[in-house]
Backbone as JSON Lines, residues from 0, in Angstrom:
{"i":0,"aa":"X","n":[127.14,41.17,101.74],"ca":[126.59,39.84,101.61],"c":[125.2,39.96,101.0]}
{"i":1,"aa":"X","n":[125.2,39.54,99.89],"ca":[123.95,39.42,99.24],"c":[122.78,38.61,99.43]}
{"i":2,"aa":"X","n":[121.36,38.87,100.1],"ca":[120.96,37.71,100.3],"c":[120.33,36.73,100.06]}
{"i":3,"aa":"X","n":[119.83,37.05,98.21],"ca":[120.07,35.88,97.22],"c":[120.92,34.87,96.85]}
{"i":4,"aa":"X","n":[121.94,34.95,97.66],"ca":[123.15,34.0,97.63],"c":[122.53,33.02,98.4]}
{"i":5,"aa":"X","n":[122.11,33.09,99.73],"ca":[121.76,32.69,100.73],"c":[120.07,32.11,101.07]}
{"i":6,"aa":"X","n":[120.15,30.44,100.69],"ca":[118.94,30.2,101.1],"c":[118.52,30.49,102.64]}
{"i":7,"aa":"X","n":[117.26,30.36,102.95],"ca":[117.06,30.79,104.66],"c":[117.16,29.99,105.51]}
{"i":8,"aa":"X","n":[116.98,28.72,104.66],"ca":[116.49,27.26,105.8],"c":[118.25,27.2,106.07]}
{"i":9,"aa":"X","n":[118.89,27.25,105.98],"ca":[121.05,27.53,106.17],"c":[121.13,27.56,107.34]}
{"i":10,"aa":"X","n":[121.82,27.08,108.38],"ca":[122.32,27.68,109.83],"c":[123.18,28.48,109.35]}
{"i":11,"aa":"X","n":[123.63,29.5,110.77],"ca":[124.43,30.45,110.2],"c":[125.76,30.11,110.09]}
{"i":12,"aa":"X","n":[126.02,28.89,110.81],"ca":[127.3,28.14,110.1],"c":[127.4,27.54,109.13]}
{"i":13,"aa":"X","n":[126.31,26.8,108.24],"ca":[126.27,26.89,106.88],"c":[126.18,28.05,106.03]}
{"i":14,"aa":"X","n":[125.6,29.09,106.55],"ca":[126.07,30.2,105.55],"c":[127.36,30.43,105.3]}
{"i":15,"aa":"X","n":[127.79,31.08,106.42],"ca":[129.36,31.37,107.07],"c":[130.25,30.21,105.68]}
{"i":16,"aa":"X","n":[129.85,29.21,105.38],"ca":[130.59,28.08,104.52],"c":[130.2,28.29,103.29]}
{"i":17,"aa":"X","n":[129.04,28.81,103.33],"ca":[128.59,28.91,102.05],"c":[129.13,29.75,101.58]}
{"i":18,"aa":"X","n":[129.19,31.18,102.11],"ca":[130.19,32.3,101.8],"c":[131.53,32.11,101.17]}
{"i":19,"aa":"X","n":[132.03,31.31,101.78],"ca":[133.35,30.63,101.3],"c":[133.68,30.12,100.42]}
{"i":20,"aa":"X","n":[132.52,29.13,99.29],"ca":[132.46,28.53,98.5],"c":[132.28,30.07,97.28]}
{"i":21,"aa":"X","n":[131.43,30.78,97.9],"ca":[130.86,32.01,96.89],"c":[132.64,32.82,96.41]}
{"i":22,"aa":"X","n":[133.07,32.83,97.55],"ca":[134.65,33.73,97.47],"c":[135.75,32.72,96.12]}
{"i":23,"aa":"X","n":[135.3,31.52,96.76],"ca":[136.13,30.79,95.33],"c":[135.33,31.05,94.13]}
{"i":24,"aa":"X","n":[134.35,31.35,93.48],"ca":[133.74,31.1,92.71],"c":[132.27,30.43,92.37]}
{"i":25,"aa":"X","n":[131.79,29.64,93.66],"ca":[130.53,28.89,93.61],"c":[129.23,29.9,93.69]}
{"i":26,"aa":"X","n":[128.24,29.59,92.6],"ca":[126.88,30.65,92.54],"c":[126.06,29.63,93.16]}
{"i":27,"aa":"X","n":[125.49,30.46,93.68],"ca":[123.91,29.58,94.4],"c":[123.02,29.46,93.19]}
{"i":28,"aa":"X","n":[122.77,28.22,93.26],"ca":[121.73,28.3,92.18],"c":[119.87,27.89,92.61]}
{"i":29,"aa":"X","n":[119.77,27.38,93.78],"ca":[118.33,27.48,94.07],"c":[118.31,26.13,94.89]}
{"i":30,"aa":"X","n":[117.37,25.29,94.74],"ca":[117.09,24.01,95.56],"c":[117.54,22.94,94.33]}
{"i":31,"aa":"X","n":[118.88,21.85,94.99],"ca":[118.88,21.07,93.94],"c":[118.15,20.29,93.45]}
{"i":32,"aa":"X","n":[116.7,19.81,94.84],"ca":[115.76,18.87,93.61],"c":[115.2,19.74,92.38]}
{"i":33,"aa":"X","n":[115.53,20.85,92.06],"ca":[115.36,21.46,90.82],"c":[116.34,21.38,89.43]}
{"i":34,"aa":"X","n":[117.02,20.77,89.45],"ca":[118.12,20.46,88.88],"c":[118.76,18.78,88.58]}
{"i":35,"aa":"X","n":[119.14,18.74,87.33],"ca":[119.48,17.39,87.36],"c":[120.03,16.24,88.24]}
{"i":36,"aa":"X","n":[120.04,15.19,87.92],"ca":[120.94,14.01,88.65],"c":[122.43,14.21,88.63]}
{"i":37,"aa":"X","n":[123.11,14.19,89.6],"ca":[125.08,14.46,90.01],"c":[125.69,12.96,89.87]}
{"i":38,"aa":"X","n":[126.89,13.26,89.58],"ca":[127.72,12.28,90.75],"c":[128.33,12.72,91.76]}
{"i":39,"aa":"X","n":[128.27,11.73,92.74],"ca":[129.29,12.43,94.59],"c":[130.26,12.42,93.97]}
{"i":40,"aa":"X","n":[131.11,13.07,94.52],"ca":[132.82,12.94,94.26],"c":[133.46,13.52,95.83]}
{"i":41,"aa":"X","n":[132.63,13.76,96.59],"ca":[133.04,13.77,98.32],"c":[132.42,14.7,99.07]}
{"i":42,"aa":"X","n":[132.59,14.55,100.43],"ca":[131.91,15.01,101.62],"c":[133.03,15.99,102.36]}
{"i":43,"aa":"X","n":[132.26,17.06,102.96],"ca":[133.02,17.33,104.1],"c":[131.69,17.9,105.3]}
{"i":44,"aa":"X","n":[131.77,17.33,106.23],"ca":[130.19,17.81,107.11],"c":[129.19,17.53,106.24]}
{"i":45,"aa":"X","n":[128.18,18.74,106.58],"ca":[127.0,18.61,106.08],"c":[127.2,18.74,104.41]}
{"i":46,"aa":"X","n":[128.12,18.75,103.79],"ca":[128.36,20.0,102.34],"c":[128.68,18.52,101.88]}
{"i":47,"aa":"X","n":[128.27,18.18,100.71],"ca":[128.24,17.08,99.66],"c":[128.94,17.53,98.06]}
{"i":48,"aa":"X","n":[129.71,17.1,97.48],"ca":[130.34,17.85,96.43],"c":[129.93,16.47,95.42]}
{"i":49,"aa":"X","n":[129.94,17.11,93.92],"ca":[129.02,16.45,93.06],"c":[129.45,16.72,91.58]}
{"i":50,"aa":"X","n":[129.67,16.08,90.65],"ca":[129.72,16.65,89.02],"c":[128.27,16.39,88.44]}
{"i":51,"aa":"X","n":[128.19,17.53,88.05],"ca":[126.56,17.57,87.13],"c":[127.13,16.94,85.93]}
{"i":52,"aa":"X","n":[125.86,16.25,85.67],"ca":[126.07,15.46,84.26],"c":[126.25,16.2,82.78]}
{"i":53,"aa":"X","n":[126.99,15.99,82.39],"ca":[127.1,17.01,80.81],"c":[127.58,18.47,80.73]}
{"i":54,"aa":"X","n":[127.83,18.72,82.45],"ca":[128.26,20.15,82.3],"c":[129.66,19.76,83.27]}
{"i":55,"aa":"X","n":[130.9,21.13,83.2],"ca":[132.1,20.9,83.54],"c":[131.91,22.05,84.51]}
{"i":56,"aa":"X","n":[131.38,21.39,85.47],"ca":[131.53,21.99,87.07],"c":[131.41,21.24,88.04]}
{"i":57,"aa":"X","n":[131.66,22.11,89.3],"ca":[131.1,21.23,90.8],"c":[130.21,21.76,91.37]}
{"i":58,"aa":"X","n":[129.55,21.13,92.04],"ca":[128.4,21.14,92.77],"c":[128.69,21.03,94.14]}
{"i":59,"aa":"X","n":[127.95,21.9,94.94],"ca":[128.1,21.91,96.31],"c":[126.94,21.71,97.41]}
{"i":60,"aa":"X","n":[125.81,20.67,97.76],"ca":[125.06,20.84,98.17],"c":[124.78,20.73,99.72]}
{"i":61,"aa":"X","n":[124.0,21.38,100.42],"ca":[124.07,21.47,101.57],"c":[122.35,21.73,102.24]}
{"i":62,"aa":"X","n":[121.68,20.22,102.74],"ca":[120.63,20.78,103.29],"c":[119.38,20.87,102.23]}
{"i":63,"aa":"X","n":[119.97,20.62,100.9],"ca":[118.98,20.71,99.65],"c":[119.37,22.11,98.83]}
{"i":64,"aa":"X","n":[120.18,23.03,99.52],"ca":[120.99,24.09,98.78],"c":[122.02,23.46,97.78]}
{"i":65,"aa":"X","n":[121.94,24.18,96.26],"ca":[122.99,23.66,95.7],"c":[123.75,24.96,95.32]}
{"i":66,"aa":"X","n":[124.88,25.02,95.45],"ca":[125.93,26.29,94.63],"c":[126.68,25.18,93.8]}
{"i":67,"aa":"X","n":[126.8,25.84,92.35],"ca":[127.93,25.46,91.75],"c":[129.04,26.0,91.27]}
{"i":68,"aa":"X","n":[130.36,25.74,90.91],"ca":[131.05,26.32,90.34],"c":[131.44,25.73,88.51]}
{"i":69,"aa":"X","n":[131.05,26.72,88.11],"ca":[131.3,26.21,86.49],"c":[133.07,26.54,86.43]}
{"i":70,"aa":"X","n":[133.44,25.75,85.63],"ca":[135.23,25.16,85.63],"c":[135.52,25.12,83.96]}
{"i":71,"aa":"X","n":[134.43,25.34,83.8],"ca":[134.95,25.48,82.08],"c":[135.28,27.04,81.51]}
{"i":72,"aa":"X","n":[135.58,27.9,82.06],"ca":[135.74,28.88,82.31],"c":[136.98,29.02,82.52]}
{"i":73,"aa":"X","n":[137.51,28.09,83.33],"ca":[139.01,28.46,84.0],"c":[140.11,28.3,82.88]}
{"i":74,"aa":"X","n":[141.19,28.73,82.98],"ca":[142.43,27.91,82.02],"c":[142.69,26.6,82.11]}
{"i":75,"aa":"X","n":[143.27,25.9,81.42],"ca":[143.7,24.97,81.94],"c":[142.41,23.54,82.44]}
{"i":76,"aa":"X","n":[141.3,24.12,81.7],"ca":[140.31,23.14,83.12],"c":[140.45,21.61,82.72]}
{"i":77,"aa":"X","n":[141.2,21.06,81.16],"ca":[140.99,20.08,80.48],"c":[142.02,19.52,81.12]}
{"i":78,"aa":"X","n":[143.47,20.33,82.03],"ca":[144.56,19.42,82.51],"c":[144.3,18.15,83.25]}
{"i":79,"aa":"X","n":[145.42,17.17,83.55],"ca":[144.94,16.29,84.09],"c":[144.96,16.87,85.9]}
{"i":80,"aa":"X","n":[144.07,16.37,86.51],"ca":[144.24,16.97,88.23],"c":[143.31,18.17,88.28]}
{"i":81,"aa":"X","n":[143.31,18.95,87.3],"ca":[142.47,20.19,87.4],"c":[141.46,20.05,88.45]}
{"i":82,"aa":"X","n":[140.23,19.06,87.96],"ca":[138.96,18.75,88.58],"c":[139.15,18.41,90.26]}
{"i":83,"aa":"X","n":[140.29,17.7,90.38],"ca":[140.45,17.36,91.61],"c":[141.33,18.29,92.56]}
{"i":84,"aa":"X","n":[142.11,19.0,91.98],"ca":[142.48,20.05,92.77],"c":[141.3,21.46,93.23]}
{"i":85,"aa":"X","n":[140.25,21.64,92.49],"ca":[139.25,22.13,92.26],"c":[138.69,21.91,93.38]}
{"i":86,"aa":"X","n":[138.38,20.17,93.62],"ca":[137.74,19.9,94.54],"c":[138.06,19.83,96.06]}
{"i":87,"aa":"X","n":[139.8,19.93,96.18],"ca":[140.15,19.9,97.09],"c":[140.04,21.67,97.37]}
{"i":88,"aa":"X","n":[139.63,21.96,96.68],"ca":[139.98,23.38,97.46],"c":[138.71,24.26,97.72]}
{"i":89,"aa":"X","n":[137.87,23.27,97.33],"ca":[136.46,24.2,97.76],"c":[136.07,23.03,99.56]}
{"i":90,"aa":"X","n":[136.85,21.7,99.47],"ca":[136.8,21.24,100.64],"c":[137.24,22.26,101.77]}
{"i":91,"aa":"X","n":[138.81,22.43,100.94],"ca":[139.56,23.0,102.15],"c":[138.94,24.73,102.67]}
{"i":92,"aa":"X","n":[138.19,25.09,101.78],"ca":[137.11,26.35,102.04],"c":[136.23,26.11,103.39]}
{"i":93,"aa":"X","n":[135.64,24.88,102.71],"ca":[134.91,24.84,104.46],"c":[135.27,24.46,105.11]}
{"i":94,"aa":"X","n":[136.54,23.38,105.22],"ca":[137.28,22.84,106.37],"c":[137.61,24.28,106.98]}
{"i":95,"aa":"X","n":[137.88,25.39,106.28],"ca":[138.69,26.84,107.14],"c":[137.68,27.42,107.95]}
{"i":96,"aa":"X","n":[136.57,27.43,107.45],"ca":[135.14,28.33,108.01],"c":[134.93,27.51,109.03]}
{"i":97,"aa":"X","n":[134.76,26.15,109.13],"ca":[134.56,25.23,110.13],"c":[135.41,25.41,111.66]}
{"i":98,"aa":"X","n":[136.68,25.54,110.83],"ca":[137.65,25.55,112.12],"c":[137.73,27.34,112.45]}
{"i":99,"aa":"X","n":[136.99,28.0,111.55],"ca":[137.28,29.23,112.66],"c":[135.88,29.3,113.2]}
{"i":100,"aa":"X","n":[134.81,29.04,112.97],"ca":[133.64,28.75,113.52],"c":[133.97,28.51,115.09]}
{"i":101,"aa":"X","n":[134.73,26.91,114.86],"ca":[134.54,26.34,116.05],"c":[135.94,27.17,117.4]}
{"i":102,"aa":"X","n":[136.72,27.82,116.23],"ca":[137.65,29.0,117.2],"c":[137.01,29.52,117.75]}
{"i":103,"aa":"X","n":[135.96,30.35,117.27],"ca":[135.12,30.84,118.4],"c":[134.47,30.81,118.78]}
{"i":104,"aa":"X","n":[133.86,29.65,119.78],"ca":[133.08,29.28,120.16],"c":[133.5,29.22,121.72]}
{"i":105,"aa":"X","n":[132.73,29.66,122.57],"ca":[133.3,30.13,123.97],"c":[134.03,28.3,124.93]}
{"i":106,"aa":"X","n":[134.64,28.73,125.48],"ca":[135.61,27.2,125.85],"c":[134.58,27.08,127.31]}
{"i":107,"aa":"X","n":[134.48,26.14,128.11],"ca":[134.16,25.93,129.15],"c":[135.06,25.2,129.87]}
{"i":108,"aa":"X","n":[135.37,25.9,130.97],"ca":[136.15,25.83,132.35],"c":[135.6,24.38,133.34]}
{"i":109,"aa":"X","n":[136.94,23.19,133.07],"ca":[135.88,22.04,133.89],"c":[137.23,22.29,135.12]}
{"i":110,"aa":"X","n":[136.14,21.65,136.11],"ca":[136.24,21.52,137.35],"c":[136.1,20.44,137.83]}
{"i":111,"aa":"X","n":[137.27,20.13,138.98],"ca":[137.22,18.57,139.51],"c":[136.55,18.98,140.51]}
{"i":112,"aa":"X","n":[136.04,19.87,141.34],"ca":[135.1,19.6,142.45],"c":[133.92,20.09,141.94]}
């Protein structure tokens, strides 16, 4: 784990997600108020997903962290659905980190007396 990938201000469950985004393809690129104006294109938790203007990628921001993934690269990126299958699958990245996060997280034993 590299830890230029990784801004500091991150919980370690936003890293843990962030990681995830890095495994599909997403680069950290620094603090997004450094970087142009997006459009949303959806949420999952804290993680905000975004198309940068004039360029053919997604954006992933979290906390003021932005990773993107450039998509003009890929085959196929001009198909129709491309963009949105794209997007569903950097969701379903952190939806996975999320739910094994919260797998282990110790259970507590309730008691009626």
């Amino acid at each position: 784990m590299k830890t230029s990938n990784f801004p500091c201000w991150l919980t370690p469950g936003e890293l843990e997600q962030a990681q995830a985004l890095l495994d599909l393809g997403f680069v950290y690129c620094g603090d997004a108020d450094d970087f142009c104006g997006s459009e949303p294109c959806g949420k999952v938790q804290n993680w905000e997903f975004a198309t940068a203007f004039g360029e053919v990628c997604l954006d992933a921001i979290c906390n003021g962290a932005l990773y993107s993934w450039c998509l003009e690269t890929h085959p196929n990126f001009d198909d129709d659905g491309f963009f949105k299958t794209r997007l569903q699958e950097a969701k379903n990245a952190i939806k996975k980190a999320i739910k094994k996060q919260n797998e282990a997280l110790p259970h507590k034993q309730l008691s009626l007396f």
